[in-house]
N, C-alpha and C positions, 0 to 999 in steps of 0.2 A: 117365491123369491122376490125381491123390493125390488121397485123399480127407481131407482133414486129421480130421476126426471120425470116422474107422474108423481112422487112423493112431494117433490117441491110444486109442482103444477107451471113446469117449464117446458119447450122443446128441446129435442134434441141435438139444435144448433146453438141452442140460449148462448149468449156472451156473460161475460164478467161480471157486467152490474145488473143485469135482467137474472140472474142467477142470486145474488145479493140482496138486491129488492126482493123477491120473494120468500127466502129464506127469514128475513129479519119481517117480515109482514106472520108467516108461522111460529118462530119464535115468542112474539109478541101474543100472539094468540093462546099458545097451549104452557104458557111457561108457569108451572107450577102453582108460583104465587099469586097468577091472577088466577087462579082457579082452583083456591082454597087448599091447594097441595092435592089435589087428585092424582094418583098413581096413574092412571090413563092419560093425563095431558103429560106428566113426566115423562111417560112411555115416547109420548110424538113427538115431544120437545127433542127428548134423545136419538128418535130416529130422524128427523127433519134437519138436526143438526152433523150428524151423521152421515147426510147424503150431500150437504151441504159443503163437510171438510171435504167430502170427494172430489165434484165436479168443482169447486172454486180451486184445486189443483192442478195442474195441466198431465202432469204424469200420471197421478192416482185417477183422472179423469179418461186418459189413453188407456191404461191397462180396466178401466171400468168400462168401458167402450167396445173393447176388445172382448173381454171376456167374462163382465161380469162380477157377479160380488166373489166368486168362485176366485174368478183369478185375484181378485185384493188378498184373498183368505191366502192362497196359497203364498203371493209373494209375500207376506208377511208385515199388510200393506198398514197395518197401525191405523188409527186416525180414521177410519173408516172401513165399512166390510166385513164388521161385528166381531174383530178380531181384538178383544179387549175394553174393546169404547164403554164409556158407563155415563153416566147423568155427570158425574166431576168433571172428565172432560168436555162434556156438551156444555156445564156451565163454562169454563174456562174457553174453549173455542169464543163463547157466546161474550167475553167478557175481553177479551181479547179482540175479535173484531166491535164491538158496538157497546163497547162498557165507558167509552167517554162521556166527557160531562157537556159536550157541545164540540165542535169541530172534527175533523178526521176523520169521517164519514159516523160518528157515534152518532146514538139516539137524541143526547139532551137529554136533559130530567129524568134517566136513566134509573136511578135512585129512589126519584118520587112516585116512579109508576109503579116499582116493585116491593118499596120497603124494604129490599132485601140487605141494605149497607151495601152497594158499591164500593166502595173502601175496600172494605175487605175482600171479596171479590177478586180487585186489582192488585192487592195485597199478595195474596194469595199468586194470582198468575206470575209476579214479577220474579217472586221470590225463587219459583221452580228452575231447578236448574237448564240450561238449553240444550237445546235437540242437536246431537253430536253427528255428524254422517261419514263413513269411512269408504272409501271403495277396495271390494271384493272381487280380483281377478281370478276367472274359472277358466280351466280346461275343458274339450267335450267328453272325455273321459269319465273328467270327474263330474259333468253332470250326468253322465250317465248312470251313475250310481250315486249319488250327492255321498256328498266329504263332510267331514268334521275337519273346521279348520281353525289353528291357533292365530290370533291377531294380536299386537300391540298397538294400543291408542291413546293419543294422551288424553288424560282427565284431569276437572277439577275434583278433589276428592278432599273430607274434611278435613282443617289443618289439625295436627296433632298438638300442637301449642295450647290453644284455646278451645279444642274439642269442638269446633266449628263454632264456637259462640260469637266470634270476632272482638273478644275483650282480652286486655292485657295478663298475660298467666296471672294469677293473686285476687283479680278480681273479675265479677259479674255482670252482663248488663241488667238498669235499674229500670222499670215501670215508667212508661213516662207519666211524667206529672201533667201534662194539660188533655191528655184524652185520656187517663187512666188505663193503659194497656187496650185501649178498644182500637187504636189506631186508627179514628175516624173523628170527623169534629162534624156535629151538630148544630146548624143555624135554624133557628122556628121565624118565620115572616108571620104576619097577622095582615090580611086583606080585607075586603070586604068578602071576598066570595071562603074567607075561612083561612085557616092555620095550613102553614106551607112549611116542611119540613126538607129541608134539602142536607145533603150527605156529602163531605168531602174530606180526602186523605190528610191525617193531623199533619201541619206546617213544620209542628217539634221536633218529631221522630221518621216521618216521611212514608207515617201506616202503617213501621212495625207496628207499634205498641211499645218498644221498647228503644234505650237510649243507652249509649255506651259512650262514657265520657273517656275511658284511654283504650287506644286502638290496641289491637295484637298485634305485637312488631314484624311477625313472619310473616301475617298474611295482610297485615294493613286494614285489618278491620273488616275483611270480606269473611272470613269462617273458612275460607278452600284455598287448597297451593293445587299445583297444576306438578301430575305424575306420570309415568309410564307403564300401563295396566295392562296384563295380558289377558285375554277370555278365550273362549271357545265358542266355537258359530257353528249349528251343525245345518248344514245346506244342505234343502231335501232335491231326488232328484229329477231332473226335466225341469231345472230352469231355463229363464231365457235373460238377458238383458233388460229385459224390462222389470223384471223381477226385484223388489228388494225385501231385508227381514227388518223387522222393526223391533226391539228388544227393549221393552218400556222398561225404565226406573231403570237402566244399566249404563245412561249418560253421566253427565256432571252431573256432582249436587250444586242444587243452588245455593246463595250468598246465606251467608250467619243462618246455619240450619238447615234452609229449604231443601228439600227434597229431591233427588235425583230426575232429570231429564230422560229423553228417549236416546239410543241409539240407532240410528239408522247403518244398516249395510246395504250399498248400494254394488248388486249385482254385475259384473262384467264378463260376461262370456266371449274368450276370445277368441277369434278368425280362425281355421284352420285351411290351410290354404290346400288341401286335399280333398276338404265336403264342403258341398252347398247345404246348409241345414234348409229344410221344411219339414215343418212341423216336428213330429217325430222321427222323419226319416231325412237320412244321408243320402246322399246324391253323390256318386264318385262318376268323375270320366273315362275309361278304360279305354285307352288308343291299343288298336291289333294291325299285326298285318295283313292284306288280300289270301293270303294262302292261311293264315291262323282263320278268318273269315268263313273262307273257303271251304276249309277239312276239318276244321275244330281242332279244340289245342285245350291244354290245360295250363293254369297262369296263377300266379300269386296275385293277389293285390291287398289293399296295407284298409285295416279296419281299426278304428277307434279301440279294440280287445289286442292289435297285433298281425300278422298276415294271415289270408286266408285262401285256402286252393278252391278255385272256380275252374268247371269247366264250360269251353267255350263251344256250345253245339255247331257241327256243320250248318252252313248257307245262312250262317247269321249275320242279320244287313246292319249296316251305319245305323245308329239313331234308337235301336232296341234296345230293351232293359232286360237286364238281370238282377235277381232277388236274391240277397241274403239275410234269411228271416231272423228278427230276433237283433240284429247286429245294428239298429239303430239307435234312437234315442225313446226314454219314459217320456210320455203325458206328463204336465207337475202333478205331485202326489199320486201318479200310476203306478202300476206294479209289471205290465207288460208295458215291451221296449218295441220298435216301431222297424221298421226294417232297413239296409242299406242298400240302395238302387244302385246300379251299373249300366251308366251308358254306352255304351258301344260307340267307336267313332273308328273306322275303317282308315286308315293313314293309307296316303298315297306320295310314294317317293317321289322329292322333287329334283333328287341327282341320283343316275345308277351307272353303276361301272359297265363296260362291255359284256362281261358276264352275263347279269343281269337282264340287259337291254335285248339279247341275244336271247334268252330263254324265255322274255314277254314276249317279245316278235315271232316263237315258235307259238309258246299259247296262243296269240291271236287268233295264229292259224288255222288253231283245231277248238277256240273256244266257242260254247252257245251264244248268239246274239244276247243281248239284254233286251229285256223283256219290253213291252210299251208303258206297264205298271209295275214298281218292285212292290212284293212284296212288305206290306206292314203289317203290324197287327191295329194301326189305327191307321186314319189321310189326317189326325189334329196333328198340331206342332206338336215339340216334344214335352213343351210343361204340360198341355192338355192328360197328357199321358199320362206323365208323373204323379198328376192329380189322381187321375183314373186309379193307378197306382197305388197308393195311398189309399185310397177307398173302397179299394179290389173290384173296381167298376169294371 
């Protein structure tokens, strides 16, 4: 499994630009075209670039932190984690941050070092449609079995007028005439130290290659009107909040033609104000009273499936758990479910009727002292336990 912070040759605290800087120092090293197109520098290009989308994100860098490429894979973490990435995106990441021609944090002579047409490059990235993100509110139910869930999102989507070409119904866009469809203009300098070939987006047409002298009235010349699209998201189960799916090419399309964006669903699992989640397992509070304690009792309590009959064995103290196996929450992408714990918390009336007060003041009389030690099954606090719990320590 990669290590993305030994991949870049950063630490584990690296900041922003200490992550940047390195990043564009390996780039520059294995990027294809400086090394004859070798498949092996393609490879590091993509994986360097790869580890790069990660940690330069602060979420995908949390959930990679946390868990690893495992958990990118599972939340459906896109952009990193090998879950779809290919050399197109590492170029475009790549061209995106440091494809300018001087300022912005770009290279400079970007162009010149690689041959490759930057032009097009940027071309290419502008055109892509943009990364849509929606938020996905979950039950713990339904992560306990992950759902298929219907959503509506607006999209840009091709206009039907102009079939996304962004020209007037009747006609075409034309070739432009000063860069010939290349959508790049060509300067040669002559020096003493030799012939400088620099690369920059045609002023004409703005890099298409192509020129449309009367706009499409519905969309204005963009190619996309903006709609209301239903889909289906099938949410696997044992997520968490952290979690999101990444559904490439199912965004907007981009401007006159380009190509669909990503859609992001951003996960939200929300509070249930009955369980503390950890990890896999629920955590319920079970308040009893001295004599349920005392004699043991049998009791419902309310489980993420429905209610469930616990019984409550005699001389069971405050603070102890009870296991109901099976009844918690999946691992992401597990197929066994985690258990739900029950605390025990012993109530102690703080108003009793004469009654009451009358038949404590008999017990008194005839109860056993309390001990010098109650009874645990551990002396840690009670998360100590829960953890123990959890790991069947």
């Amino acid at each position: 499994m990669a290590d993305y912070y030994q991949m870049l040759g950063v630490p584990r605290d690296a900041g922003d630009e200490q992550i940047k800087k390195a990043y564009r120092k390996l780039a520059l090293e294995y990027h294809p075209d400086r090394n004859q197109g070798s498949k092996d520098s393609e490879e590091r290009f993509k994986e360097v670039t790869e580890a790069y989308e990660v940690l330069r994100d602060t979420d995908k860098r949390s959930v990679y932190d946390r868990y690893g490429e495992q958990g990118l894979r599972g939340g459906g973490g896109g952009g990193g984690g090998g879950q779809g990435f290919d050399f197109n995106d590492a170029i475009e990441i790549f061209m995106r941050d440091f494809g300018g021609g001087g300022g912005g944090g770009g290279f400079g002579g970007f162009e010149d070092l690689f041959g490759m047409g930057g032009a097009r490059g940027q071309r290419t990235a502008s055109r892509k449609g943009q990364t849509v993100r929606i938020r996905l509110p979950l039950t713990l139910p339904e992560v306990a079995h992950g759902v298929a869930k219907k959503l509506r999102v607006s999209l840009l989507n091709e206009c039907g007028t102009c079939e996304g070409s962004g020209a007037k119904s009747g006609t075409a866009p034309t070739v432009c005439g000063v860069c010939g469809g290349a959508g790049e203009e060509r300067h040669v300098q002559r020096s003493v130290f030799g012939q400088f070939v620099s690369v920059q987006p045609c002023r004409s047409c703005g890099g298409e290659g192509r020129v449309i002298a009367e706009l499409c009235e519905t969309c204005s010349g963009e190619g996309r009107v903006r709609a209301e699209s239903e889909l289906e998201v099938d949410v696997p189960a044992g997520v968490t909040s952290e979690n999101f799916l990444t559904l490439r090419g199912r965004g907007s399309v981009g401007p006159r033609g380009g190509p669909r964006g990503d859609l992001v669903v951003l996960l939200e699992v929300e509070d249930d104000a009955r369980f503390v989640r950890e990890g896999s397992s629920l955590v319920y509070e079970l308040p009893i009273t001295f004599s349920q304690a005392a004699l043991g009792d049998e009791v419902d309590v309310p489980t993420i499936e429905g209610n469930a009959r616990v019984t409550i064995p005699a001389g069971i103290q405050s603070g102890d758990l009870l296991r109901l196996k099976g009844l918690g929450l999946p691992e992401l992408n597990g197929h066994v479910r985690g258990d739900q714990l029950l605390q025990v918390v012993v109530w102690t009336p703080d108003e009793l009727t004469s009654e009451q007060e009358e038949v404590l003041r008999r017990l008194r009389e005839v109860e056993t002292p309390a001990p010098d030690k109650i009874r645990r099954r551990s002396h840690k606090g009670f998360w100590s336990r829960v953890k123990e719990a959890f790991t069947g320590g």
